[in-house]
SEVOSE-415711 format. One record per residue (C-alpha): residue in three letters; z, x, y. Coordinates in steps of 0.5 Angstrom, whole numbers, padded with zeros to 4 digits, always signed. Layout:
residues N
ALAZXY ...
This chain:
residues 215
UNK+0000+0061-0001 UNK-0001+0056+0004 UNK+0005+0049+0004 UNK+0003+0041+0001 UNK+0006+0036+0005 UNK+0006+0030+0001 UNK+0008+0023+0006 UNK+0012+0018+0002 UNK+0012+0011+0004 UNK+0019+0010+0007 UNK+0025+0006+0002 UNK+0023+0004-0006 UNK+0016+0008-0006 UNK+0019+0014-0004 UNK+0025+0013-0009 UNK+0021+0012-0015 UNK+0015+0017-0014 UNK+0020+0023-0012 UNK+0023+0020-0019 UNK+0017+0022-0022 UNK+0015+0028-0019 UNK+0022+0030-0022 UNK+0020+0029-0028 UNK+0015+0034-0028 UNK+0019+0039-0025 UNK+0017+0037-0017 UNK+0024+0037-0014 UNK+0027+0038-0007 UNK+0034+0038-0006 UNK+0034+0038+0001 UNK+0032+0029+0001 UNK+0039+0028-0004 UNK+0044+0029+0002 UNK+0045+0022+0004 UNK+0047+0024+0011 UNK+0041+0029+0013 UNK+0039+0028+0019 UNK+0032+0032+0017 UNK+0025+0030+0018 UNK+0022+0034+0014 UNK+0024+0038+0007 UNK+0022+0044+0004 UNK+0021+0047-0003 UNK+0020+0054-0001 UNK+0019+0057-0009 UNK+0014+0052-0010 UNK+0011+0051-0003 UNK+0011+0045-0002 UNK+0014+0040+0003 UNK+0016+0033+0004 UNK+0016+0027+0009 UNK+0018+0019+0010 UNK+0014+0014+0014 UNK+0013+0008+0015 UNK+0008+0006+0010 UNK+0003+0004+0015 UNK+0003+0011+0018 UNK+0001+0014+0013 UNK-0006+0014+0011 UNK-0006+0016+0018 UNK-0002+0022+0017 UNK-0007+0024+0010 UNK-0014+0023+0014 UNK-0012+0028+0019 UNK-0010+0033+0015 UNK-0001+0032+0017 UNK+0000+0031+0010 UNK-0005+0033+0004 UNK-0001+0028+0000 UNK+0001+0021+0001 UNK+0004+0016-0003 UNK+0003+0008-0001 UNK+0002+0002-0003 UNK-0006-0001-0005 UNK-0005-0006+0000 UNK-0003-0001+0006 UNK-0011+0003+0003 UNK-0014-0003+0004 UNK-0012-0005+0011 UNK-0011+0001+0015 UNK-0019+0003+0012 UNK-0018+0009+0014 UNK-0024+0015+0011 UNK-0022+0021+0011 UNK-0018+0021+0004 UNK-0019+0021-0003 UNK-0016+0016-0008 UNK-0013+0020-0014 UNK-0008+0015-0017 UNK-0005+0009-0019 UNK+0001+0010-0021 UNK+0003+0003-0023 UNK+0009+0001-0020 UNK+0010-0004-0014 UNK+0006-0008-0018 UNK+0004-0014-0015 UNK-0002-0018-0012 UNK-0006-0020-0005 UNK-0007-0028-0005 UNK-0009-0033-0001 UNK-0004-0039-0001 UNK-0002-0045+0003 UNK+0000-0052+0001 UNK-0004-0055-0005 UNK-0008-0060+0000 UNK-0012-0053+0003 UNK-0014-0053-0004 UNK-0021-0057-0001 UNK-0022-0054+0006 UNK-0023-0047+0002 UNK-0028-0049-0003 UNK-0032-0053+0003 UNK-0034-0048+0007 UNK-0031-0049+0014 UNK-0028-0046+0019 UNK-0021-0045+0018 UNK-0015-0041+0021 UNK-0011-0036+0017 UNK-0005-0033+0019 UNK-0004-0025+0016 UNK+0000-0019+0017 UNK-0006-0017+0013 UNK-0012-0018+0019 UNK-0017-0013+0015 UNK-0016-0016+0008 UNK-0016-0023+0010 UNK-0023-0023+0014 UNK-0026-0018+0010 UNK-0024-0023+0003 UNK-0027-0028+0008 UNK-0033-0027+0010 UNK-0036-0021+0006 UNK-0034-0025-0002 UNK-0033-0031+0001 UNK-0038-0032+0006 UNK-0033-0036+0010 UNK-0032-0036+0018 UNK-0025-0036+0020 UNK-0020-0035+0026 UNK-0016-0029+0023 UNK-0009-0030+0026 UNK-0005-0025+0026 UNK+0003-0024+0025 UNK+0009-0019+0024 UNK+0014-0025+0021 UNK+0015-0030+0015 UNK+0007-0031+0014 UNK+0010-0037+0009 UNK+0012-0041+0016 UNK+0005-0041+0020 UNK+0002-0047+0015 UNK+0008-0051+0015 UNK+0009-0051+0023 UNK+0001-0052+0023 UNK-0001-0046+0026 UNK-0006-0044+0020 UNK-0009-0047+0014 UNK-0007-0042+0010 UNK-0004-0035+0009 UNK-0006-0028+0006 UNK+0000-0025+0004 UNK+0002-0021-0002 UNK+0006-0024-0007 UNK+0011-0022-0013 UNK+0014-0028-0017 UNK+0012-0033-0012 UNK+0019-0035-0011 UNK+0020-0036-0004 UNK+0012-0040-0004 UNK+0015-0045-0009 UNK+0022-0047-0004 UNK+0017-0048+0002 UNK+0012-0052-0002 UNK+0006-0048-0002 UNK+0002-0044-0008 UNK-0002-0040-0010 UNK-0009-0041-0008 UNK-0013-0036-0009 UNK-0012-0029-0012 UNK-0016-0023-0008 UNK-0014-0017-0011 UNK-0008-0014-0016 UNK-0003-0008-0012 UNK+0000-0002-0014 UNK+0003+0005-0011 UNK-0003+0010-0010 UNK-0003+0017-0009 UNK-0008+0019-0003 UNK-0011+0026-0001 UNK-0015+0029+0005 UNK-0021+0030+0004 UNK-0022+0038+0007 UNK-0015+0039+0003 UNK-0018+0037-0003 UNK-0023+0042-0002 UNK-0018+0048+0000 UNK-0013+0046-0006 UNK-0016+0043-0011 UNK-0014+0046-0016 UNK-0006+0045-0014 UNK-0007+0038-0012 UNK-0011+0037-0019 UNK-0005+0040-0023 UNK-0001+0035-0019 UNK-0004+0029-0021 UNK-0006+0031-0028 UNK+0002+0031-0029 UNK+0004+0025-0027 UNK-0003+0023-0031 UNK+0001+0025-0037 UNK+0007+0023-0036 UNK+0005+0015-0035 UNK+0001+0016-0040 UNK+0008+0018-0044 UNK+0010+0012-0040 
């Protein structure tokens, strides 16, 4: 029997689906020693295998068949637009939501259709929002940092970010002003892995169905 290797999202998503996958008799003991230096872990009864990434990495890891599995945020699917994967799941936590923001002032530059500039860690969600459901041309500014302060110091109109209480958008004067899509967790899995284990990967899955559907 050949190994599943699962690619989990570095830090709180990981934390929460191992939680998950305990619950359902999925352990690995090997990621509990804090002081490992490992990099990837192994349940040898179950033949499964385990690594941490970065969450924009792994997608890439699942679409070629380095991992079978992966654990990623919505928001991280959407904006690496990678093909060769399925999506399974939604597994409900990290919930928060993709939005366009800005001062109350950008309010009327959106809903008159001019050319305007958006600053984003999230270059493909912002322009496929603008110009595919909003028929909108833009100047996609893209940044690793703080994309709160792009409009305050006029680098851009607004912003694409995504939002959680909306806290650190209020103490900078800015709103939400539009909302593109509600996030959570997801569990993805390559395509030709589907195909050659379908039936472990789907007892998998319908595990976890169940134990949210407890939840």
């Amino acid at each position: 029997m050949r190994y599943i290797t699962f690619a989990l999202a570095k830090g709180r998503l990981a934390k929460k689906t191992l939680s998950y996958l305990e619950q359902i008799g999925i352990t690995c003991e090997e990621m509990k020693d804090p002081d490992t230096r490992k990099l990837i872990f192994t349940n040898e009864d179950l033949k499964l295998r385990f690594f941490l990434a970065k969450a924009g990495d792994v997608p890439t890891y699942v679409e070629y068949g380095a991992a079978d599995i992966g654990v990623v945020g919505l928001d991280t699917i959407l904006e690496e637009e990678r093909d060769n994967l399925y999506e399974v799941l939604d597994l409900g936590f990290g919930k928060c939501r993709m939005c366009v923001c800005g001062p109350a002032s950008a309010k009327e530059i959106l809903s008159k259709n001019e050319i305007i500039r958006v600053a984003s860690k999230y270059p493909n969600i912002a322009t496929n929002y603008f110009r595919n459901k909003k028929n909108q041309t833009v100047e996609i500014v893209k940044l690793n940092g703080s994309v709160e302060l792009a409009p305050i110091v006029n680098l851009s109109d607004v912003i694409v970010d995504i939002v959680e209480t909306g806290t650190t958008l209020k103490e900078n004067g800015l709103e939400v002003l539009e909302e593109i899509c509600p996030l959570s967790c997801r569990m993805v899995v390559n395509k030709v892995s589907f195909k050659m284990e379908q039936e472990r990967i789907l007892k998998i899955v319908r595990d976890l169905k169940a134990l949210l559907y407890e939840s």
